[in-house]
N, C-alpha and C positions, 0 to 999 in steps of 0.2 A: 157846735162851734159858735162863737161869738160873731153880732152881727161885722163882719169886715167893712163894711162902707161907713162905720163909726171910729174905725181906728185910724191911724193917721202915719203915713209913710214916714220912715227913720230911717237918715243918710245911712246908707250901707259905703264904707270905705274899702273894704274886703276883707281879710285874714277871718272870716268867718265860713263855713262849707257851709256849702247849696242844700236846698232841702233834699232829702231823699225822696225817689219816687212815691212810697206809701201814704209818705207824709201829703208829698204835694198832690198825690190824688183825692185826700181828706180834705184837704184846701178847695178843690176846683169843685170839690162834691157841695159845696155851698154854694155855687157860680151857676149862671145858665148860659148853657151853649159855648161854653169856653174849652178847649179842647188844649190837652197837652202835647207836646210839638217836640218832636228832639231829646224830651226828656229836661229841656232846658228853658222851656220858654212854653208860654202860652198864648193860645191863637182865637182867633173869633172874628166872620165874616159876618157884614151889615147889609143890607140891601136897602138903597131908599128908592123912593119914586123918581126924582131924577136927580142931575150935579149938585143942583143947587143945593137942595137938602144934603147929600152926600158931604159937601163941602161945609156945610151949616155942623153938620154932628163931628168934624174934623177940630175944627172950630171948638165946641166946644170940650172936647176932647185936650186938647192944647193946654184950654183954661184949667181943667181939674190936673191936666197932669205939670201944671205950672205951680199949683197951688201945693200940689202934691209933692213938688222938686225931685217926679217919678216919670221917665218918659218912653212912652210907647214906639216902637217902629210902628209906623203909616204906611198905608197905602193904599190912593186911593185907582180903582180901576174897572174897564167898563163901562163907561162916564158914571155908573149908581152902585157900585159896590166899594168898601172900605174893611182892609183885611186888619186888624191891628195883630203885632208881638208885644208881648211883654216878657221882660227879661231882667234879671238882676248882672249888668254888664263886668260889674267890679268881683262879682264871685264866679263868672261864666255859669249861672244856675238861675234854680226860680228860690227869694226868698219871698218869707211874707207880705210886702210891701209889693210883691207883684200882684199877690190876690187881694191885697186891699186896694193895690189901683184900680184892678177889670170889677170890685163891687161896685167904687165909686162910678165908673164910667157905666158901667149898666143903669144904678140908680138913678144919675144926675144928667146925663148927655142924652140921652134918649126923646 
């Protein structure tokens, strides 16, 4: 599969169906640590040293998924852990633009 954190999220409006499971396990099989949720979304918990930094990778998190015009559910909790979802809201599923957002934010937020 082609590197995802080179491709670039495409408005998804809906009337398109969600990826099917096989598919979107091929997707995450290129992701580390990202784990499928529901079947609809995918998840991956952070751990920093303390808030600050927690708050600092939110932060940057924000910024690619601004860039991206793709946005993650947040959450940050514990004072040093940060769970992100990714979801395609418009198709209640996961499309491609999910696993392009969790490469960019592995690659670039970190």
């Amino acid at each position: 599969m082609e590197d995802l954190a080179q491709k670039k999220c495409v408005p998804c409006e809906g009337g398109v169906p969600p990826l099917d499971e096989p598919t979107a396990r091929r997707y995450l099989a290129s992701l580390t640590g990202w784990n499928l949720a529901d079947g609809k979304r995918i998840r991956k918990e952070f751990a920093f040293k303390d808030f600050a930094r927690a708050l600092a990778f939110v932060n940057r998190v924000g910024a690619i998924a601004e860039a991206e015009g793709h946005h993650p559910d947040i959450l940050i909790h514990s004072w040093n852990r940060v769970r992100l979802e990714i979801t395609t809201h418009a198709i209640d599923g996961l499309s491609e633009n999910d696993f392009i957002l969790a490469a960019k934010i592995d690659r670039d937020a970190q």
